[in-house]
N, C-alpha and C positions, 0 to 999 in steps of 0.2 A: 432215736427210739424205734423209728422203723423198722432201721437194718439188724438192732439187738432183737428186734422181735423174728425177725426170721433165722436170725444166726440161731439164736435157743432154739428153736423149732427144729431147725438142721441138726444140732445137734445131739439133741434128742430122738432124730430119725434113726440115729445110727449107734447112739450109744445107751438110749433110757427106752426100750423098747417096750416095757412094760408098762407106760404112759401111753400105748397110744394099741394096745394092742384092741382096743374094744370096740376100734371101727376099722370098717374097712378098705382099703384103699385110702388110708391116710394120707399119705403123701399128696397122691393125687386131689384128694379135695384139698388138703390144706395149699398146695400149691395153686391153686384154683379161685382158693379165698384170699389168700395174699397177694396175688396177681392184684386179684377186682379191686381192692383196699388202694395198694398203690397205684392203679391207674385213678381213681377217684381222686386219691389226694392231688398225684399231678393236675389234673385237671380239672382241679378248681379253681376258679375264675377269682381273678383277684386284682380287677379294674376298679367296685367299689364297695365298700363295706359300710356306708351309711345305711343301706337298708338289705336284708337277704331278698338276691332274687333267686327266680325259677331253678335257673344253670346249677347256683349256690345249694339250694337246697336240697336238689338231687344229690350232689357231688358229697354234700354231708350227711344224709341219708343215708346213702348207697355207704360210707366209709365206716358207721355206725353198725349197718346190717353184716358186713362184714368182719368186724373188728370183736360182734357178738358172735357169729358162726366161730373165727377164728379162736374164742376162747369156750367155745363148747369143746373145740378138737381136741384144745391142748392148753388146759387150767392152769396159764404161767402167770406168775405174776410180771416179769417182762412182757407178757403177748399183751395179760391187762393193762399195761400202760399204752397200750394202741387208742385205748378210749380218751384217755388223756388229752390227743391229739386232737382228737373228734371233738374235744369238747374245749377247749382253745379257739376250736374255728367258726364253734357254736355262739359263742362267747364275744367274736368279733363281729359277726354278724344280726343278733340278736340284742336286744335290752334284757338286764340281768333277769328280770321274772323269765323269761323264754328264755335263756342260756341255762338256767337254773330248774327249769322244767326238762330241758332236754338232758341234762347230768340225770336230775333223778331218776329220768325215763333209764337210761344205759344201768344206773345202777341197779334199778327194779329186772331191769333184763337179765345181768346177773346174778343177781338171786334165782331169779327162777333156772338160768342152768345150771343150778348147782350140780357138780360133778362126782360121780358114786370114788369111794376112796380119801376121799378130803374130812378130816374131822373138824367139829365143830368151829373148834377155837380158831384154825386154819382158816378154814371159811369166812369167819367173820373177821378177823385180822384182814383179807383180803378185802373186802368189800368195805371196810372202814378205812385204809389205807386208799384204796382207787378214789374214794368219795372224798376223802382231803385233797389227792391232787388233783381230782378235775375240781375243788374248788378252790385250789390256789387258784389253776390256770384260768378260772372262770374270773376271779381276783386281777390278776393280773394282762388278763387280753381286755376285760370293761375297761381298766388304766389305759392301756393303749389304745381302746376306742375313743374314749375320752379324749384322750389327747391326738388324735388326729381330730376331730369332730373342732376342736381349739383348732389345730392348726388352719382348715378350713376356712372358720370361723373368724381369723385372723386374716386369713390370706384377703379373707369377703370386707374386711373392713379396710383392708387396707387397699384396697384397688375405689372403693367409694371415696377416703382421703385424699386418694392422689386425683381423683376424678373433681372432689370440691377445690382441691387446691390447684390444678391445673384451671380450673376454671376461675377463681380468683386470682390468679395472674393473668390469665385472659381478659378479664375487669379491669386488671390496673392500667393494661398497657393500653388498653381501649380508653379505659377516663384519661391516662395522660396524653397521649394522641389528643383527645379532642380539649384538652386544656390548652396544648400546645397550638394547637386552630384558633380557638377560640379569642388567648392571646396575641397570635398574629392576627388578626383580622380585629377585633376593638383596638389595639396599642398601634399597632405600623399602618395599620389599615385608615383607622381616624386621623392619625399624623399624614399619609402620605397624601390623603383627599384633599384636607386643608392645604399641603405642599404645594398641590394638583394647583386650586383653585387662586393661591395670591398669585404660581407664577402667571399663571393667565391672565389677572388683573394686572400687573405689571407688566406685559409682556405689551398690552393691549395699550398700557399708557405711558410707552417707551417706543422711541423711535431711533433710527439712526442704527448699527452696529451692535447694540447695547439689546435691541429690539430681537434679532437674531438669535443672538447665545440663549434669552429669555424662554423664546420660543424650543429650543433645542433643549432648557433644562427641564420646561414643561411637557417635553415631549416621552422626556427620560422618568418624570417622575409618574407621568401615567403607564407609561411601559412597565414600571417596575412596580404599583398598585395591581396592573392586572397577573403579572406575577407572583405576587403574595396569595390573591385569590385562588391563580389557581395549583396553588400549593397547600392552600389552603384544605379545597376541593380535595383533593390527592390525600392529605393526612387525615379526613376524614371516611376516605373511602377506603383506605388500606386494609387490606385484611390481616387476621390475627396469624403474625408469622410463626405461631409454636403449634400451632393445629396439628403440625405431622406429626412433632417431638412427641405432642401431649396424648395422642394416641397412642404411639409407639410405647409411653411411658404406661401406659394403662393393660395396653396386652402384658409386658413384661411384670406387672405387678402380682400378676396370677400366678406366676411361675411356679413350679411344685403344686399346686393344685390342678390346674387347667393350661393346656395347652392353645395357646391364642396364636391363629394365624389370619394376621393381617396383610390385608392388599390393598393399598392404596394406588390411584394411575399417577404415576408420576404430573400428570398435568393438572391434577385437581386443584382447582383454588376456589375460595370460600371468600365473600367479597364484605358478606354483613356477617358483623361480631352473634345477630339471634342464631345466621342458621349454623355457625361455629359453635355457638353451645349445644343447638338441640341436638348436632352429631358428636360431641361429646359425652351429652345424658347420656345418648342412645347406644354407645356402645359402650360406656359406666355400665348401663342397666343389661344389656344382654351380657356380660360379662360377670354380672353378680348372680344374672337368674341361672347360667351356664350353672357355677359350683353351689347356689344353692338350693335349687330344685329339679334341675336335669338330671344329677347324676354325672355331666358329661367327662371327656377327656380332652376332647378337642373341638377345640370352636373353630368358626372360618367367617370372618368380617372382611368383605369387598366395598369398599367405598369408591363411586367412580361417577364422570359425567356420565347421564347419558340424553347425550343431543340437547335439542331445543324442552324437554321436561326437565331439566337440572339436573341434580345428585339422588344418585340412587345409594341406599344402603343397604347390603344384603348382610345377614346371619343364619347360620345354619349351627351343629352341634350333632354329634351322635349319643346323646343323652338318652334316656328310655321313652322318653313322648307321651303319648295319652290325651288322653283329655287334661282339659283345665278350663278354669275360669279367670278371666283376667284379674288382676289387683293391682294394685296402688300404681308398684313400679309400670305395666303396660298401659293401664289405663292416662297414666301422667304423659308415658311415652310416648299415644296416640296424640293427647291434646297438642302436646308441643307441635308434631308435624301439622296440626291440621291449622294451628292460631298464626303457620306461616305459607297458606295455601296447599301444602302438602297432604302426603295421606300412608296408611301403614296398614300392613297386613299381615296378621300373623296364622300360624298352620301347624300343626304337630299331629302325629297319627302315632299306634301305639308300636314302641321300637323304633321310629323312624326320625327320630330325633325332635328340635324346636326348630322353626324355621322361621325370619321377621324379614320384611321387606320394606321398606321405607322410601318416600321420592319426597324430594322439597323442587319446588322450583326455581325458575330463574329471578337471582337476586333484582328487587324491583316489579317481576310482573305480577 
């Protein structure tokens, strides 16, 4: 539609010259306002259209004031479908009342430049034809806001699923671990003690050869009691071997909405199953707040020791930032860090993204 709009122009410069003879230096302005039109539209920013910002609003402005000069020059109904465009982009950035404010505005605009030459019926054919399609288009860009707004929407539920669900696998394997303890240690553990304790008393009232081996089986069945123990020990202490998977699985859950880049230190290990969940919420919840109140494109979660303070987690985002007030999700997110000695800090300024800093300490102190 663009390029039809300046081809009719062109060629009308050369062959309808009695369209344009009532100003001067036609060319000139009209090349001038076509220029401004299409740089505006290129450079409209289109990172996010949950809400119109600044950049957005110029860029739609500036394409409107133009798209209006440009059909004072030259009363096409081609050039008029330049508003069309403008109002498609209104349409994806605004809620229908302000998409549908900003149409009527363009269409009030053309009215008023009504152009000497045009008869009535002409007139008003045009302005009733431009007013159906910028609201089809108004029709049709809320559909697709819409359904990005779902897609979003979708993407935010399903990264919290995979967050509940990775964490109930992290429960199971943990309750069966220590089933599996628990079991060794009452069933082998009560049998091996008893083992322990007749070969002693037999050992103790056997003499001769016999008295020997006794002693040697008693010696085997306590060696192997304190083996159970501390295997025991060990399956209880193990950490949750999916912790990387399950993060890994949570950044990629975003995909098409938010860009998640994770860095874990290869050496990280998490020793108690609480503080494996709490950096699971924690980066669940900066992950949902990233696509549903940032704005963001790209997140950046660093998880790593550091030293004798434990695990640090860091989040950043190039979202729009501002102020805010904490809710549910940080509020929840501080308590976890703090009910395991830890502590959190979060920061955002305006444009400068969200920023969350997290430390738990060392498993035990």
């Amino acid at each position: 539609m663009v390029i039809a709009a300046g081809l009719r122009a062109s060629y009308a410069a050369f062959f309808e010259t009695q369209h344009i003879a009532t100003a001067s230096h036609w060319a000139a302005q009209w090349a001038v306002g076509y220029v401004v039109f299409v740089v505006a539209y290129a450079l409209m920013p289109t990172d996010s259209f949950a809400t119109m910002t600044r950049a957005q609003a110029w860029s739609a402005t500036v394409q409107a004031i133009a798209g209006i000069y440009l059909v004072w020059l030259y009363p096409s109904f081609v050039v008029v479908c330049l508003l069309v465009i403008v109002a498609w982009q209104f349409a994806l950035l605004l809620d229908l009342r302000g998409a549908l404010l900003a149409c009527a505005a363009q269409i009030v605009a053309l009215a008023l430049i009504k152009c000497t030459g045009e008869t009535d019926a002409s007139f008003a054919l045009i302005i009733a034809s431009c007013a159906g399609f910028q609201l089809f288009a108004v029709c049709a860009a809320q559909l697709a806001r819409s359904e990005m707004a779902a897609r979003d929407e979708l993407a935010r539920t399903n990264t919290e699923l995979r967050g509940a669900q990775a964490l109930l696998n992290e429960s199971a394997l943990v309750a069966e671990r220590l089933r599996i303890a628990r079991e060794l240690h009452d069933v082998m553990g009560h049998t091996l003690t008893t083992l322990t304790i007749h070969l002693d008393v037999a050992s103790r009232l056997t003499t001769g050869p016999a008295a020997e081996h006794l002693t040697h089986a008693r010696n085997a069945s306590s060696e192997l009691l304190n083996q159970v123990r501390a295997v025991v020990s060990q399956v209880r202490k193990t950490q949750p071997t999916q912790l990387r998977a399950v993060l890994e699985d949570l950044a990629s859950s975003a995909q098409g909405a938010l860009q998640v880049r994770l860095q874990i230190s290869p050496d990280l290990t998490v020793s108690e199953p609480a503080q494996a969940e709490v950096i699971i919420r924690c980066v669940q919840e900066v992950i949902t707040n990233a696509m549903r109140h940032a704005q963001a494109r790209l997140l950046t979660i660093t998880i790593h020791h550091s030293g004798e303070s434990g695990i640090t987690i860091a989040a950043s985002d190039d979202g729009r930032g501002g102020a805010f007030s904490p809710g549910n999700g940080l509020s929840g997110m501080r308590e976890r860090f703090e009910s395991l000695g830890g502590h959190l800090s979060v920061s955002s300024g305006k444009d400068k993204g969200f920023t969350i800093q997290g430390e738990l300490p060392v498993a035990g102190a």
